[in-house]
Structure formats: C-alpha cells, structure tokens
VOBA-1610 file (N, C-alpha, C; in pm, whole numbers, padded with zeros to 5 digits, always signed):
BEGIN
Unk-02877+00665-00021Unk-02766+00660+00071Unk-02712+00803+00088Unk-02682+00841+00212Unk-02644+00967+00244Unk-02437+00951+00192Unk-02479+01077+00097Unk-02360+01126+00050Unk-02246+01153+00141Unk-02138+01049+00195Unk-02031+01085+00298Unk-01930+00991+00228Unk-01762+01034+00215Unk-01681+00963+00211Unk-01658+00812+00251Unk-01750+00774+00373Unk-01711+00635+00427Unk-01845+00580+00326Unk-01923+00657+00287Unk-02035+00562+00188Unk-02025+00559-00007Unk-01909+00646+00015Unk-01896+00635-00135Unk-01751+00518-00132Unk-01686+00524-00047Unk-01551+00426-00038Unk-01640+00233-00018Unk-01785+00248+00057Unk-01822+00146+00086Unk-01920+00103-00036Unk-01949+00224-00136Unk-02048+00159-00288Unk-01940+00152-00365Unk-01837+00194-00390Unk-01733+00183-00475Unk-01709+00013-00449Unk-01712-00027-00333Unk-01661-00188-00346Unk-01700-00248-00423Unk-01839-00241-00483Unk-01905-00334-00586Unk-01867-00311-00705Unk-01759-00162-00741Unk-01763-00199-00874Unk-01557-00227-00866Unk-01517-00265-00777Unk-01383-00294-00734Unk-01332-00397-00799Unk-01315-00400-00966Unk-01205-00477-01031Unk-01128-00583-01028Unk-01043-00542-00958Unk-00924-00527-00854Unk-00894-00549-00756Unk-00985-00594-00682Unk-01000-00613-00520Unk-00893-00504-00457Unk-00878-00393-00491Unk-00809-00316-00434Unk-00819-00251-00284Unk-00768-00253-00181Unk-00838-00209-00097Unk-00828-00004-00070Unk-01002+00012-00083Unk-01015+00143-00140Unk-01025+00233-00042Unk-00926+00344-00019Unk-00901+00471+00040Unk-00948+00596-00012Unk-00935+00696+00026Unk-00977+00844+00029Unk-00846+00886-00144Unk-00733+00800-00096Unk-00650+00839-00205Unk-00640+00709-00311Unk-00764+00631-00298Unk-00733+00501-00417Unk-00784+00615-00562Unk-00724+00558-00679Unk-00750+00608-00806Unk-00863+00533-00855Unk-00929+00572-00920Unk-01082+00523-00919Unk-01061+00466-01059Unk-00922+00452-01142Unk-00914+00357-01228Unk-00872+00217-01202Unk-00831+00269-01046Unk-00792+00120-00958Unk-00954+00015-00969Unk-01039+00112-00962Unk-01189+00075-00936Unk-01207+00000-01054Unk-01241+00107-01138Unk-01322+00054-01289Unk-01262+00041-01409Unk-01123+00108-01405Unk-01049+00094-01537Unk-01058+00208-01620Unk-01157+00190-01714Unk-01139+00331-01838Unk-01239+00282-01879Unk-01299+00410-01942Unk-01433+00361-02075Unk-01575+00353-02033Unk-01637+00231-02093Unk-01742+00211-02027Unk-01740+00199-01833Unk-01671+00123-01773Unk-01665+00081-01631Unk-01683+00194-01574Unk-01619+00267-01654Unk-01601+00440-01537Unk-01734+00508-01574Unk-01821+00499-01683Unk-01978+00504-01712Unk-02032+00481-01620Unk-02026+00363-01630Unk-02134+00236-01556Unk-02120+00329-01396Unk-01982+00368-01345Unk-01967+00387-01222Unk-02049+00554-01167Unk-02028+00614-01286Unk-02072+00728-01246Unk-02228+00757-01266Unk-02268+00640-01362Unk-02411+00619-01342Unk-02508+00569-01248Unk-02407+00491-01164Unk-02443+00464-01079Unk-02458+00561-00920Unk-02325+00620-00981Unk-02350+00703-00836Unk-02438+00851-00856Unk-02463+00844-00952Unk-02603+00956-00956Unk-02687+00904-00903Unk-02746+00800-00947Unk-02870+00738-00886Unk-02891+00698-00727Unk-02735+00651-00699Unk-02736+00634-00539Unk-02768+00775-00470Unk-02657+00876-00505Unk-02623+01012-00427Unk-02697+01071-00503Unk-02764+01089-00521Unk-02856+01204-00602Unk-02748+01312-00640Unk-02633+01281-00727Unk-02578+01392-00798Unk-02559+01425-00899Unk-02528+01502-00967Unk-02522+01521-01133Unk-02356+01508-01197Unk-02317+01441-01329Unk-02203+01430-01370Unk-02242+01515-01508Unk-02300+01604-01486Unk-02354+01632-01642Unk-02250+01725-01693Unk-02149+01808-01566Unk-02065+01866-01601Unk-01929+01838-01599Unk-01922+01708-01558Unk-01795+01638-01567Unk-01690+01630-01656Unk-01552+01668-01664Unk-01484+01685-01752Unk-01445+01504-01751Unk-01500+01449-01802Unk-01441+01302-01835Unk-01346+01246-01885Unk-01312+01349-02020Unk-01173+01302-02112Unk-01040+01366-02006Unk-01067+01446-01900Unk-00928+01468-01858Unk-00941+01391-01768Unk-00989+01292-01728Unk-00925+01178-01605Unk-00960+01072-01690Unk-01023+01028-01793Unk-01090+00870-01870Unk-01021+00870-01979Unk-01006+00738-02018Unk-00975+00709-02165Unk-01133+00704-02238Unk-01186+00753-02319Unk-01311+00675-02359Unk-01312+00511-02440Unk-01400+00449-02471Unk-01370+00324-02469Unk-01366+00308-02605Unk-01381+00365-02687Unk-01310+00391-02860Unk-01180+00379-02866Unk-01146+00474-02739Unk-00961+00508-02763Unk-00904+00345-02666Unk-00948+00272-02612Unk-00906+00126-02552Unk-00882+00050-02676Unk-01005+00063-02797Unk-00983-00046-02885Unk-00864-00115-02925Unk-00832-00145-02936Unk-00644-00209-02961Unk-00664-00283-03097Unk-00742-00232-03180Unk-00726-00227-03361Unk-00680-00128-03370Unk-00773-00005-03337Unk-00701+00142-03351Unk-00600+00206-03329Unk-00537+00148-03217Unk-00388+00144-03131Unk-00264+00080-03249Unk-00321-00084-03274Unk-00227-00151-03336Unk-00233-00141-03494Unk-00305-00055-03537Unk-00313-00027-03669Unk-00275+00144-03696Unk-00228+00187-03564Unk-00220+00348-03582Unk-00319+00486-03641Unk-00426+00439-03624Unk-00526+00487-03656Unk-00592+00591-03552Unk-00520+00591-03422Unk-00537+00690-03364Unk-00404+00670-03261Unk-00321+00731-03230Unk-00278+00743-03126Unk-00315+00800-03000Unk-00299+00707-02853Unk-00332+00671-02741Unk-00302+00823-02683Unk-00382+00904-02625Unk-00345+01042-02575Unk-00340+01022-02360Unk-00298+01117-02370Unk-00238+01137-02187Unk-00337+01164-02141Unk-00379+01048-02029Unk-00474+01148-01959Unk-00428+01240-01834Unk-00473+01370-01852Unk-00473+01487-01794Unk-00377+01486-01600Unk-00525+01405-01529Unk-00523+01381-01400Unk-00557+01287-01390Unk-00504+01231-01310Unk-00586+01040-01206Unk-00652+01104-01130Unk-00798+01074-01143Unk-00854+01104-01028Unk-00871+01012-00882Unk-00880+01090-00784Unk-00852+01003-00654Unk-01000+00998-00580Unk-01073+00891-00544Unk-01184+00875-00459Unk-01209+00985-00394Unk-01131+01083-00320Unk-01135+01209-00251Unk-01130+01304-00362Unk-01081+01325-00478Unk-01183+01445-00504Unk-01301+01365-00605Unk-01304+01263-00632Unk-01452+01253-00684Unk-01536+01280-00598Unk-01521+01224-00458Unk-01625+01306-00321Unk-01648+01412-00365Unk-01546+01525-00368Unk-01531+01660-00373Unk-01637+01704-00505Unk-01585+01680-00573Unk-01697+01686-00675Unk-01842+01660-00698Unk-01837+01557-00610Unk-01964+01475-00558Unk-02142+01609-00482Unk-02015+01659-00373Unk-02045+01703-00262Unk-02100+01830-00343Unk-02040+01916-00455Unk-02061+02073-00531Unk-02144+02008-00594Unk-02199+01926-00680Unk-02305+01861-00774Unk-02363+01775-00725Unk-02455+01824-00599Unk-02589+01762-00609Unk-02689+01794-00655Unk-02831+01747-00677Unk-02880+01764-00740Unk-02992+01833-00627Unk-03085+01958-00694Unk-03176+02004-00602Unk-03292+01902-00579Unk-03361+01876-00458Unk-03506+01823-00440Unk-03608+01917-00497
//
C-alpha cells in the first residue's frame, strides 16, 4: 500500500480498539493502547509501508507491557512512569514518511 496519510488513517482501522473515529490528530493510544498492541501495530505497518521502526524512540510515547502489569503497580514494585509525548497519527506519518526503507 502506498504510504499516504488517507492510507495509514484507513489501516489503522483494523487495529481501532475503540471504535474511535481516526484523524490526522487521533492519538494512536486511542488505536492500540500501550505495550504489546502498539507492537503488534508498528509491526504491522512495516510490513504494509515498507518502513523501518528500528529507530523508534518507543518508551517516550509507550508504556511497555511489563510496566501495565498491575501486580507490579499494586505491589509497588515499580512505579508507573510519564510518558514523554502522545503521539498523534500525523506525526507517526511523519515519521513514517523519513524511515522508509530502501528497495
């Protein structure tokens, strides 16, 4: 699928949670949540868009799915940290668009 905003807003529907209805400015935790989902999502969109996440700063927009556990939470064994930025469908494009991958 050719890499354009109206085709990443239209593969994002399948992994849509939420039935949220998804814009240029939806938060893409509206999408998948945290953790694995946001994996699953960006694994996927390599394979669609031929792009690379290999340099992706993940922990500043994701929770990883260790830090979700809610033993670890409710036993204080780690406290729950801030994430950084929400990322918004428009700059994951953005990001999208600088990391493709060469033919």
């Amino acid at each position: 699928m050719e890499l354009t905003l109206n085709n990443l807003i239209f593969f994002s529907e399948k992994y849509n949670d939420y039935e949220t209805e998804i814009s240029e400015v939806t938060l893409v935790t509206d999408i998948a949540n945290q953790g694995d989902d946001v994996y699953d999502l960006l694994d996927s969109l390599e394979e669609e868009f031929n792009v690379s996440f290999d340099n992706f700063d993940f922990k500043k927009y994701f929770l990883e799915e260790w830090e979700l556990s809610k033993g670890c939470l409710t036993f204080g064994i780690i406290k729950s940290r801030k994430i950084e930025h929400e990322l918004t469908i428009g700059e994951l494009y953005e990001y999208m668009i600088k990391n493709r991958k060469l033919d």
